[in-house]
PQR file of N, CA, C, O and H, with PARSE charges and radii, in Angstrom:
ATOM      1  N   UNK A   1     156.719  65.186  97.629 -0.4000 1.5000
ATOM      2  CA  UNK A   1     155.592  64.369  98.005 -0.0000 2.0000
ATOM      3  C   UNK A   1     155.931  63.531  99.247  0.5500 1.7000
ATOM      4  O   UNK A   1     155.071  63.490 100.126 -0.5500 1.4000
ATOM      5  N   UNK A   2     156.859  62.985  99.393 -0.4000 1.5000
ATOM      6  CA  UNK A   2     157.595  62.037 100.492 -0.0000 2.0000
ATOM      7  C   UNK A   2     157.983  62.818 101.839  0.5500 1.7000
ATOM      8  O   UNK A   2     158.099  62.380 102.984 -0.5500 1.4000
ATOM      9  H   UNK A   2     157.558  63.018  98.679  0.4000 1.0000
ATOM     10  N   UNK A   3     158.144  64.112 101.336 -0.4000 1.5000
ATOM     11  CA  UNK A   3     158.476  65.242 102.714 -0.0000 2.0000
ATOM     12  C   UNK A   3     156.934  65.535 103.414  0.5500 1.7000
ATOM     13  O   UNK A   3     156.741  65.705 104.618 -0.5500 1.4000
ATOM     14  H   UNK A   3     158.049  64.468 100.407  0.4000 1.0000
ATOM     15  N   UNK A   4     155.732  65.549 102.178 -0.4000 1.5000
ATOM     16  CA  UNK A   4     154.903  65.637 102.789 -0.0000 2.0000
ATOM     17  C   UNK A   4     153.951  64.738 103.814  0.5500 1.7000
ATOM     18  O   UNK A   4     153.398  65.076 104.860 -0.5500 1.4000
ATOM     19  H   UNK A   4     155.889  65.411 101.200  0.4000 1.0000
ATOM     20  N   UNK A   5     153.968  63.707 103.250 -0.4000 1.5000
ATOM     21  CA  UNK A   5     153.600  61.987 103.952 -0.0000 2.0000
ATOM     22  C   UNK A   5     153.927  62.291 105.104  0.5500 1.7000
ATOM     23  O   UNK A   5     153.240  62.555 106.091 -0.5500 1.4000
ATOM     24  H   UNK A   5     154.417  63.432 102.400  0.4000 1.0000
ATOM     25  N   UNK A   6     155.395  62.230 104.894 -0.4000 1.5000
ATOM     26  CA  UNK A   6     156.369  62.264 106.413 -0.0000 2.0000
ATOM     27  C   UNK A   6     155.845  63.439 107.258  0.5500 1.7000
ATOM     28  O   UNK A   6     156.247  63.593 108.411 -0.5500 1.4000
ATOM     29  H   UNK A   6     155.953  62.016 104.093  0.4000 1.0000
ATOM     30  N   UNK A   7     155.090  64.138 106.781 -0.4000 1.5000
ATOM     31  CA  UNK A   7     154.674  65.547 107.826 -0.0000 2.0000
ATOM     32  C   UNK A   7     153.381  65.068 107.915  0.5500 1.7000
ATOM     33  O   UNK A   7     152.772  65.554 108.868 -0.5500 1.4000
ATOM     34  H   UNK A   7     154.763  64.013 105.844  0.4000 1.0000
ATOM     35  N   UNK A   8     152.726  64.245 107.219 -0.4000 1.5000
ATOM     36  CA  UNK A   8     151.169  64.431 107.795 -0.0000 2.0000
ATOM     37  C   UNK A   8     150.937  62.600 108.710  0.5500 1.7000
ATOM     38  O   UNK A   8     149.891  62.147 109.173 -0.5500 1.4000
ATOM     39  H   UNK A   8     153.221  63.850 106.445  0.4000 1.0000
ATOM     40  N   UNK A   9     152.039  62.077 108.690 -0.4000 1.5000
ATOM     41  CA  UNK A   9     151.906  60.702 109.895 -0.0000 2.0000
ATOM     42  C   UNK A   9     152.593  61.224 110.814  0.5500 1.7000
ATOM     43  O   UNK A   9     152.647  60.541 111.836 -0.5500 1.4000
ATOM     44  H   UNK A   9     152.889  62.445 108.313  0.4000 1.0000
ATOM     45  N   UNK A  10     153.536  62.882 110.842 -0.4000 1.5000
ATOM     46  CA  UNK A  10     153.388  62.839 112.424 -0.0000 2.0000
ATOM     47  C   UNK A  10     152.126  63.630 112.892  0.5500 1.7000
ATOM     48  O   UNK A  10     151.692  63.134 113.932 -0.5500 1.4000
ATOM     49  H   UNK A  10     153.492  63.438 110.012  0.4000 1.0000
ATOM     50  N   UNK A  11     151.866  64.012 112.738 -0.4000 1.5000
ATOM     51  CA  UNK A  11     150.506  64.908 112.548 -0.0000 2.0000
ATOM     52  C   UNK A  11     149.734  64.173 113.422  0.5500 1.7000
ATOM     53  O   UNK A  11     148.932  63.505 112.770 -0.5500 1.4000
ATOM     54  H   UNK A  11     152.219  64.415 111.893  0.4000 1.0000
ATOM     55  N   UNK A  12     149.596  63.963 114.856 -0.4000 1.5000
ATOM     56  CA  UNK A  12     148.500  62.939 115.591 -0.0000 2.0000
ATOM     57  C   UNK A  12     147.491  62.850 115.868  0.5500 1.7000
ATOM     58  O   UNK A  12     146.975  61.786 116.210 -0.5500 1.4000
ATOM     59  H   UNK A  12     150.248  64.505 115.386  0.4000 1.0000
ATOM     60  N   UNK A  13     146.658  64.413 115.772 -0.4000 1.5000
ATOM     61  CA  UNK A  13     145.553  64.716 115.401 -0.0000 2.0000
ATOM     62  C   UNK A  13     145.220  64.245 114.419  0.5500 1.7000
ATOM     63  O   UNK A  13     144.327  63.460 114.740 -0.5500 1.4000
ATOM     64  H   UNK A  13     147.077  65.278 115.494  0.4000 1.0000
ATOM     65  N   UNK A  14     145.374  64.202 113.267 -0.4000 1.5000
ATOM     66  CA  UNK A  14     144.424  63.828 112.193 -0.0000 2.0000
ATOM     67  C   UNK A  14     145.280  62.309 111.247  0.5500 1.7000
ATOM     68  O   UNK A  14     144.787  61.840 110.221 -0.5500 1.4000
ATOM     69  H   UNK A  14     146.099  64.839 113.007  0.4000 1.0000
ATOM     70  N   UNK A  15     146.128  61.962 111.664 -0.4000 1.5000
ATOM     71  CA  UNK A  15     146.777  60.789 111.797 -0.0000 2.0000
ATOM     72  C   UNK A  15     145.416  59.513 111.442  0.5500 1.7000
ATOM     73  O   UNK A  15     145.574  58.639 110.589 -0.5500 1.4000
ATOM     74  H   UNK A  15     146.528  62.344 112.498  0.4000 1.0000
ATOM     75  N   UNK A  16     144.647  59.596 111.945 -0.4000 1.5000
ATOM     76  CA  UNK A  16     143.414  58.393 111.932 -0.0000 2.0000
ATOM     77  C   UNK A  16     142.528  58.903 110.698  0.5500 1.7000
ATOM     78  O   UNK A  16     141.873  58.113 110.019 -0.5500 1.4000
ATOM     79  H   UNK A  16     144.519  60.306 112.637  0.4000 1.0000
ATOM     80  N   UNK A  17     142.555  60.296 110.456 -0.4000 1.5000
ATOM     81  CA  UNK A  17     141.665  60.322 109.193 -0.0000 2.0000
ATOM     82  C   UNK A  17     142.243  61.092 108.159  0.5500 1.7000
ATOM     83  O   UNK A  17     141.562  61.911 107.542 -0.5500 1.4000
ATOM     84  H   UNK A  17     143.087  60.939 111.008  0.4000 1.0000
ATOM     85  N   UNK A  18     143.522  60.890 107.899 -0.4000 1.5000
ATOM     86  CA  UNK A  18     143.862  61.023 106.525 -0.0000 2.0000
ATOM     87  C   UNK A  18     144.145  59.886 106.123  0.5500 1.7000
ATOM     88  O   UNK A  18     144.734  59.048 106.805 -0.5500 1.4000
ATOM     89  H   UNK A  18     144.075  60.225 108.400  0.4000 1.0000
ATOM     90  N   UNK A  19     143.588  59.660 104.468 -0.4000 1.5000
ATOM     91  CA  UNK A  19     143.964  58.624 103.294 -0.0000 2.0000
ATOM     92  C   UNK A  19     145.005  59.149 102.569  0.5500 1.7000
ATOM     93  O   UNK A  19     145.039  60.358 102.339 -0.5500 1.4000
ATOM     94  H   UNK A  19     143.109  60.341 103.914  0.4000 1.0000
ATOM     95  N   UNK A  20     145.816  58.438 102.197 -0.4000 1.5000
ATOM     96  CA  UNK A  20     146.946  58.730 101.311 -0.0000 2.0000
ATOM     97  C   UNK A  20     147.174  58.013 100.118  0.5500 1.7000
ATOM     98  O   UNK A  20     148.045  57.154 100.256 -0.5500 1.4000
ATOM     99  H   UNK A  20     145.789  57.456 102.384  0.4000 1.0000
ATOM    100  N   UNK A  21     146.707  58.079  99.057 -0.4000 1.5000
ATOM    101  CA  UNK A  21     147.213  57.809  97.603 -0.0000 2.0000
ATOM    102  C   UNK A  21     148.271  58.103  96.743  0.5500 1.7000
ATOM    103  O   UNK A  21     148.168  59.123  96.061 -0.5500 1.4000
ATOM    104  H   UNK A  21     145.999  58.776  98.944  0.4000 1.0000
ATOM    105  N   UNK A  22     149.304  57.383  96.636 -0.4000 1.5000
ATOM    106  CA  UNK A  22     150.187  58.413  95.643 -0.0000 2.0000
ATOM    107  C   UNK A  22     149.597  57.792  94.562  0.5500 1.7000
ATOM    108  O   UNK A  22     149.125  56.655  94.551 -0.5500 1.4000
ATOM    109  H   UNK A  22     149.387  56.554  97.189  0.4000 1.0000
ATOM    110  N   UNK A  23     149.659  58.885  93.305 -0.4000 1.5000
ATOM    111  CA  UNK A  23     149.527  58.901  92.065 -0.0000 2.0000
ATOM    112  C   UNK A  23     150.792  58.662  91.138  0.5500 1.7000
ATOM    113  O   UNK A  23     151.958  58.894  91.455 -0.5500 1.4000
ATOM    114  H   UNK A  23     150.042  59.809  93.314  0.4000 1.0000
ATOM    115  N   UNK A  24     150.277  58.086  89.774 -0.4000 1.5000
ATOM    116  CA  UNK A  24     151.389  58.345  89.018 -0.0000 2.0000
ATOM    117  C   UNK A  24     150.954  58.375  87.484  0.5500 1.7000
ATOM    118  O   UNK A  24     149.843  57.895  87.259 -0.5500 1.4000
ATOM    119  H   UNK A  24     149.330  57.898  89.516  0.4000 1.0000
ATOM    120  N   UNK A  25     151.512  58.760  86.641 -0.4000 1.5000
ATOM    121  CA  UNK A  25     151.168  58.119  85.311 -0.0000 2.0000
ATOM    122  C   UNK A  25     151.701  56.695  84.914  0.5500 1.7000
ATOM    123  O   UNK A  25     152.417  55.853  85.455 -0.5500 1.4000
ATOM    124  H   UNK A  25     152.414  59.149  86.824  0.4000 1.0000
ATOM    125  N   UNK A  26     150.932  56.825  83.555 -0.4000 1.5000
ATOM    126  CA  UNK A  26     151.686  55.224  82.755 -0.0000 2.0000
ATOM    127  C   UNK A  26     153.004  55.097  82.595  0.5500 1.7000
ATOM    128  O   UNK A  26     153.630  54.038  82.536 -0.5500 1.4000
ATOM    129  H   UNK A  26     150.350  57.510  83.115  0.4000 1.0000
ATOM    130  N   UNK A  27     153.475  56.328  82.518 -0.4000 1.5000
ATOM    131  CA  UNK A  27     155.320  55.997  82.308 -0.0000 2.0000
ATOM    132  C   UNK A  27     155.694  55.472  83.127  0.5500 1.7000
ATOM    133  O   UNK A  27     156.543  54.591  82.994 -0.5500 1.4000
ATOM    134  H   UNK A  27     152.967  57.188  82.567  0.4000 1.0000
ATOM    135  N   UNK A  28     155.081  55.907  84.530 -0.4000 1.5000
ATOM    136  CA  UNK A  28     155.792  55.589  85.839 -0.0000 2.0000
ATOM    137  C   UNK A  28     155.379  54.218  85.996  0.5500 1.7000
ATOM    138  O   UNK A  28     156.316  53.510  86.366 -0.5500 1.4000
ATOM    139  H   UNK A  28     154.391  56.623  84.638  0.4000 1.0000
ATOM    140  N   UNK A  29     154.163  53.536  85.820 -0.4000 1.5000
ATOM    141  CA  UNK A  29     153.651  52.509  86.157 -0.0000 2.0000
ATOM    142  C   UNK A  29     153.872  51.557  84.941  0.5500 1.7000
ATOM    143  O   UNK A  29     154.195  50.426  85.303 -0.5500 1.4000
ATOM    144  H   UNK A  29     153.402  54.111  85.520  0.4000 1.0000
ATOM    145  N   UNK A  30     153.767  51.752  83.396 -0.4000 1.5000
ATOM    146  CA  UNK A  30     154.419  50.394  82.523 -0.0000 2.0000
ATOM    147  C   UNK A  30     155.590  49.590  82.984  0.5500 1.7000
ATOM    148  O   UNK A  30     156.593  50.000  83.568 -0.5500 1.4000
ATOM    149  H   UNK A  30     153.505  52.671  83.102  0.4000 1.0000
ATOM    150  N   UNK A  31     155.380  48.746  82.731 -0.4000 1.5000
ATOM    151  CA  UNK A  31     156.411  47.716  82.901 -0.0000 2.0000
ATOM    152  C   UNK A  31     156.479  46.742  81.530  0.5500 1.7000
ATOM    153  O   UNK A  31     157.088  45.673  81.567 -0.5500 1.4000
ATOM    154  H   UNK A  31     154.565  48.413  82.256  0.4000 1.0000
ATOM    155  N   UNK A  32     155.635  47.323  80.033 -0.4000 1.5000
ATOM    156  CA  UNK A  32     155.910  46.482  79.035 -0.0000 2.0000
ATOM    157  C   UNK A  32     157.677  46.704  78.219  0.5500 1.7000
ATOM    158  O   UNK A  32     158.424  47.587  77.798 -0.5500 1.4000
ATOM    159  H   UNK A  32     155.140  48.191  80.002  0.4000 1.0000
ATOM    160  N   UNK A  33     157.618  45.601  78.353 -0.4000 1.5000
ATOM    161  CA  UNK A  33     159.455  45.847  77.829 -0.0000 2.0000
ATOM    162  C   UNK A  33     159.372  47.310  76.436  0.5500 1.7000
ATOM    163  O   UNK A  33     159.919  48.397  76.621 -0.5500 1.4000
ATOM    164  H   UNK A  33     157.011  44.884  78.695  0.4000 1.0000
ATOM    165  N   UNK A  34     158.704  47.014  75.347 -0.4000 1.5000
ATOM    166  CA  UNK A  34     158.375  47.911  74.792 -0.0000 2.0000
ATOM    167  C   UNK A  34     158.082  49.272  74.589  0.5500 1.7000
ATOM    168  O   UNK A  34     158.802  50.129  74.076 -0.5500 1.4000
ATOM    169  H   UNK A  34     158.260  46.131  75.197  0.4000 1.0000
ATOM    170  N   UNK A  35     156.554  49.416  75.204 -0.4000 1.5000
ATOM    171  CA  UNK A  35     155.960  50.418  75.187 -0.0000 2.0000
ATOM    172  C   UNK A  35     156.411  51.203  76.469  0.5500 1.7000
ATOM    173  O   UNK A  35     156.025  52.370  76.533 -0.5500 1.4000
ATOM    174  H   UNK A  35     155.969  48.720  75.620  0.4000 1.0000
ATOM    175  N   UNK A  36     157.331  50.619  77.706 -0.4000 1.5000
ATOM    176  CA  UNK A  36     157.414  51.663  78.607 -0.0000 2.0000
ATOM    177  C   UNK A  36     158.873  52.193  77.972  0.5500 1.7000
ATOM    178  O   UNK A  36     159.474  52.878  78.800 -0.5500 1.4000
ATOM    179  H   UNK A  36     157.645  49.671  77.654  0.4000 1.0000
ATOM    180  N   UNK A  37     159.560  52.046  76.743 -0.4000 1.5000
ATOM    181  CA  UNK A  37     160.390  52.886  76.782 -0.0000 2.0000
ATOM    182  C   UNK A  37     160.346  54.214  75.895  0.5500 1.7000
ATOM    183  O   UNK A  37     161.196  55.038  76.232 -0.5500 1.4000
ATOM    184  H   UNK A  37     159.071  51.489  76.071  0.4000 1.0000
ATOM    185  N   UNK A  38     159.650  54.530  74.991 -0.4000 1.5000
ATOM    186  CA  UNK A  38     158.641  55.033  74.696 -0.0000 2.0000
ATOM    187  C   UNK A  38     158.496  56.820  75.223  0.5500 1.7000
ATOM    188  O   UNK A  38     158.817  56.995  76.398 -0.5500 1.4000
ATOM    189  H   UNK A  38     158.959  53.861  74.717  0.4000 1.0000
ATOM    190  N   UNK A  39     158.071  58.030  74.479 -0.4000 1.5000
ATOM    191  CA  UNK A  39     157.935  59.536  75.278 -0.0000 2.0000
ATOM    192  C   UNK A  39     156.265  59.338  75.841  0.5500 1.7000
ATOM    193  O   UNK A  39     155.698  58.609  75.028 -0.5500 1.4000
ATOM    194  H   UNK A  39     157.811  57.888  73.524  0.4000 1.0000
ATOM    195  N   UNK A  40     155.636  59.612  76.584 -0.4000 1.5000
ATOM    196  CA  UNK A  40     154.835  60.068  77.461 -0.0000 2.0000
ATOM    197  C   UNK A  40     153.607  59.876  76.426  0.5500 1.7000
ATOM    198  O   UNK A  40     153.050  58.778  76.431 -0.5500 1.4000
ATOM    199  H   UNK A  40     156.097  60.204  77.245  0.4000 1.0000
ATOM    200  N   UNK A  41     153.237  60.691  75.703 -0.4000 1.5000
ATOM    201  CA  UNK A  41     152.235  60.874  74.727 -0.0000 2.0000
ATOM    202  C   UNK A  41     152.260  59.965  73.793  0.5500 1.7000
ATOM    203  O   UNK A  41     151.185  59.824  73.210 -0.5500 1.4000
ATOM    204  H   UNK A  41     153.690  61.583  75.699  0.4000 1.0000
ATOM    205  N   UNK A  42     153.589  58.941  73.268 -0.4000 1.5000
ATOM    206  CA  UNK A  42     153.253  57.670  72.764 -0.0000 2.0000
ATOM    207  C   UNK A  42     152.658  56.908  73.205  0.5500 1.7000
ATOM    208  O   UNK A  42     151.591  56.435  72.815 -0.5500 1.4000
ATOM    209  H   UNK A  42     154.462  59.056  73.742  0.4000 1.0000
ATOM    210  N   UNK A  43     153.556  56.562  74.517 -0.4000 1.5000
ATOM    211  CA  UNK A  43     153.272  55.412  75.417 -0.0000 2.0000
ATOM    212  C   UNK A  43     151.756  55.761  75.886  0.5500 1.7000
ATOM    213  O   UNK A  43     150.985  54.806  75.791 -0.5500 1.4000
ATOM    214  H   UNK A  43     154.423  56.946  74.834  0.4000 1.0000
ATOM    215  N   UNK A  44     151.247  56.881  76.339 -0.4000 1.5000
ATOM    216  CA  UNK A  44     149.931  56.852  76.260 -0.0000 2.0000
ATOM    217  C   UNK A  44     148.934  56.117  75.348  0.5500 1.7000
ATOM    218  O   UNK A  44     147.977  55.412  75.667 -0.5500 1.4000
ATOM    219  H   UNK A  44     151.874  57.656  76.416  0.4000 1.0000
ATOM    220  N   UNK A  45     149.524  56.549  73.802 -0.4000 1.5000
ATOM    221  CA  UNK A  45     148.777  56.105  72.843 -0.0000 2.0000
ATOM    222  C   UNK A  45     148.509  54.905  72.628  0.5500 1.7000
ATOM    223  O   UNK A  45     147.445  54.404  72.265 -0.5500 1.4000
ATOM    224  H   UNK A  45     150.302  57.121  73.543  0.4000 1.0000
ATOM    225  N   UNK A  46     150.312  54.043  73.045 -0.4000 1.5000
ATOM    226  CA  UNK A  46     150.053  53.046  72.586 -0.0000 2.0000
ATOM    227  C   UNK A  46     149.414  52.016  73.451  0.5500 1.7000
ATOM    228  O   UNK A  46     148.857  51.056  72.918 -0.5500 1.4000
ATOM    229  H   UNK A  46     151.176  54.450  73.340  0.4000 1.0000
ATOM    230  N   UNK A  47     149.453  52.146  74.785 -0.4000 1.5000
ATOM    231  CA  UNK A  47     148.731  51.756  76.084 -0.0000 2.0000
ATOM    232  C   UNK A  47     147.556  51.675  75.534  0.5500 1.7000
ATOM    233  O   UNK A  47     147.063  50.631  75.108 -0.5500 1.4000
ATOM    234  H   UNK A  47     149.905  52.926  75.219  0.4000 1.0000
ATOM    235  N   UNK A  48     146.953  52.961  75.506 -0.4000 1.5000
ATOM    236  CA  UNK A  48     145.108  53.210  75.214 -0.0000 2.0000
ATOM    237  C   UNK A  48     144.866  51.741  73.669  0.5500 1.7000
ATOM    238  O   UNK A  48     143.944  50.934  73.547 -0.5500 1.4000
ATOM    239  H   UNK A  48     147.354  53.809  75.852  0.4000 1.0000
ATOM    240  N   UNK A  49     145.975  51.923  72.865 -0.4000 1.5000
ATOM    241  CA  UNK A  49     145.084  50.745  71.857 -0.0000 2.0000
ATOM    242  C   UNK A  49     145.513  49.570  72.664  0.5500 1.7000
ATOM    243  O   UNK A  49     144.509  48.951  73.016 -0.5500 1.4000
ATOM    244  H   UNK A  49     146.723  52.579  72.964  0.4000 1.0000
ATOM    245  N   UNK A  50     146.744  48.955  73.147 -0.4000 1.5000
ATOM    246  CA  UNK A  50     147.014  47.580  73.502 -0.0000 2.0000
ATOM    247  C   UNK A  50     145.282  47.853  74.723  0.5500 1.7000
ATOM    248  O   UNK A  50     144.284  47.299  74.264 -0.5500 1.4000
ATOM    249  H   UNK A  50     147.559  49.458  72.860  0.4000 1.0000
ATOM    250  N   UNK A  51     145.174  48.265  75.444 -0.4000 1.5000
ATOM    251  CA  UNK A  51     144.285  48.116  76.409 -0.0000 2.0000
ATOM    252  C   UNK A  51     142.641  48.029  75.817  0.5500 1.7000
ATOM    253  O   UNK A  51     141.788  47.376  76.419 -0.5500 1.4000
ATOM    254  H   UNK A  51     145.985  48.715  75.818  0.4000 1.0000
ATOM    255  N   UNK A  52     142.350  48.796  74.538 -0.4000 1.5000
ATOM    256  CA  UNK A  52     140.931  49.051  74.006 -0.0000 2.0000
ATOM    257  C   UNK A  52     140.963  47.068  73.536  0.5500 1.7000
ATOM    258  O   UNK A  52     140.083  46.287  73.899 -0.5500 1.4000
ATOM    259  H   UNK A  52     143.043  49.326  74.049  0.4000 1.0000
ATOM    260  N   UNK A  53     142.176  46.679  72.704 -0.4000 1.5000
ATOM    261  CA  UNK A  53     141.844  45.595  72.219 -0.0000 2.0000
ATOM    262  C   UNK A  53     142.028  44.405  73.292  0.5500 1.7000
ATOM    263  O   UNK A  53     141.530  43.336  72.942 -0.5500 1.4000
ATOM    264  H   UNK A  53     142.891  47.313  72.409  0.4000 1.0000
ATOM    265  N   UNK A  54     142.590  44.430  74.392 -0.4000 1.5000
ATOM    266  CA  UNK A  54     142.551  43.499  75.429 -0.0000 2.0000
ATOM    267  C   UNK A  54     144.108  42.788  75.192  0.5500 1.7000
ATOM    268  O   UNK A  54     144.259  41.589  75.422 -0.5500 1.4000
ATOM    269  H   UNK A  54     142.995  45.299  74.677  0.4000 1.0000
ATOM    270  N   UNK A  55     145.251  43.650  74.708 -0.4000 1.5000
ATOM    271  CA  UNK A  55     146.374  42.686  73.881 -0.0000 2.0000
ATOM    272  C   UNK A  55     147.459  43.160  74.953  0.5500 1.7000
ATOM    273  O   UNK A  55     148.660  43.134  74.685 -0.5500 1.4000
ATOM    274  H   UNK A  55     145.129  44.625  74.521  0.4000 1.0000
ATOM    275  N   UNK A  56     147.047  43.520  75.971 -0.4000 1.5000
ATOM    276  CA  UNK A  56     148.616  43.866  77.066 -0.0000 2.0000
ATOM    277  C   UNK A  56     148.761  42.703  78.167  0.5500 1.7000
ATOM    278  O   UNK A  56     148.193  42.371  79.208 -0.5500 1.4000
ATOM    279  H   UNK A  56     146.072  43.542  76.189  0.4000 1.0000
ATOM    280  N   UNK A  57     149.890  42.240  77.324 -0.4000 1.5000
ATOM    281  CA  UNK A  57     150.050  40.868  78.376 -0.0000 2.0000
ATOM    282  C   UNK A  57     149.954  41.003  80.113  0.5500 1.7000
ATOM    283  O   UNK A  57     149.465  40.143  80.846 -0.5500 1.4000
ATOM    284  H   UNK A  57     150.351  42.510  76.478  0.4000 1.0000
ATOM    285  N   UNK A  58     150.552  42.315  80.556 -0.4000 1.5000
ATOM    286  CA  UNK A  58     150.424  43.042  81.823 -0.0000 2.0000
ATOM    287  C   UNK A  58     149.181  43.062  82.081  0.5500 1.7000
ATOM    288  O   UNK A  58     149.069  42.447  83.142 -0.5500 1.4000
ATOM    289  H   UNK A  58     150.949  43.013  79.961  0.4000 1.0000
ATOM    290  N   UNK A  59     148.036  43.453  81.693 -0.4000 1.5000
ATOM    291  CA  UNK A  59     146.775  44.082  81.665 -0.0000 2.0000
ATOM    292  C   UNK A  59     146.156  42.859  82.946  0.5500 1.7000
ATOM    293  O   UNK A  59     145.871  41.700  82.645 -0.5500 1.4000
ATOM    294  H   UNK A  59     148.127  43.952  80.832  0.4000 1.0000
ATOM    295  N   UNK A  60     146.052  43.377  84.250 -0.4000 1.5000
ATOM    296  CA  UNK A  60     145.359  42.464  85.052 -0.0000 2.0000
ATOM    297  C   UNK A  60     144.103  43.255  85.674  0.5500 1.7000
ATOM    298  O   UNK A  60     144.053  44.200  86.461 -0.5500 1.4000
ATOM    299  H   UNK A  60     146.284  44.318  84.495  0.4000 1.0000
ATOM    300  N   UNK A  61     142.850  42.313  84.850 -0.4000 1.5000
ATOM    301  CA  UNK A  61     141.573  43.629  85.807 -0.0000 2.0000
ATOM    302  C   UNK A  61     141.300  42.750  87.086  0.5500 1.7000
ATOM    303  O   UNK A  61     140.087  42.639  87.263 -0.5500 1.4000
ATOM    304  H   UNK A  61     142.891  41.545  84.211  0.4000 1.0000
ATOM    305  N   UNK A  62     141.926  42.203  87.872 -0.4000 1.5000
ATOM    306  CA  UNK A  62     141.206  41.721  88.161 -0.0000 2.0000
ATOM    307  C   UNK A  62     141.578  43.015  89.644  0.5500 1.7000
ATOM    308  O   UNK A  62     141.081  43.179  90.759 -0.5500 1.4000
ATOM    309  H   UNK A  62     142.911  42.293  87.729  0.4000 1.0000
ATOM    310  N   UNK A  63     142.381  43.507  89.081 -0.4000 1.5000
ATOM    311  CA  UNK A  63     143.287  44.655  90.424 -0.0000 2.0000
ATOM    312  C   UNK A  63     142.253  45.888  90.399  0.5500 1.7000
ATOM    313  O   UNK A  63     142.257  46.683  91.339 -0.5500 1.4000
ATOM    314  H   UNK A  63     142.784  43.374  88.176  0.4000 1.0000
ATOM    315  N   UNK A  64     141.482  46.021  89.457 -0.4000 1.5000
ATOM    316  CA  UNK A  64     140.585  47.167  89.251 -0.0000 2.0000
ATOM    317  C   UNK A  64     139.414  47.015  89.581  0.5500 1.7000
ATOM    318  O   UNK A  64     138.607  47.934  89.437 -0.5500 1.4000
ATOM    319  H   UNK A  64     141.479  45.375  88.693  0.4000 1.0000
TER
END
């Protein structure tokens, strides 16, 4: 992904109209001491309830 970035900002033609997002999942992005240590399909799970009930101390909407 990083080899590619690096190939499309030298790119000077289209340099002005590409957007670039990297993606990631929740594993990559938790930071609850807990739940990010956790396999993939837990930590999903357990994300989706801390987040349905509003109980993830992390949880900032105001970024969304």
């Amino acid at each position: 992904m990083s080899q590619l970035i690096g190939e499309l900002k030298k790119c000077t033609a289209f340099r002005d109209r590409i957007k670039i997002v990297a993606l990631t999942s929740r594993k990559g992005l938790c930071v609850h001491d807990k739940i990010s240590l956790l396999e993939s399909s837990q930590l999903n799970d357990r994300c989706e309830d801390l987040n349905e009930k509003a109980k993830c101390e992390f949880r900032d909407d105001s970024l969304t």
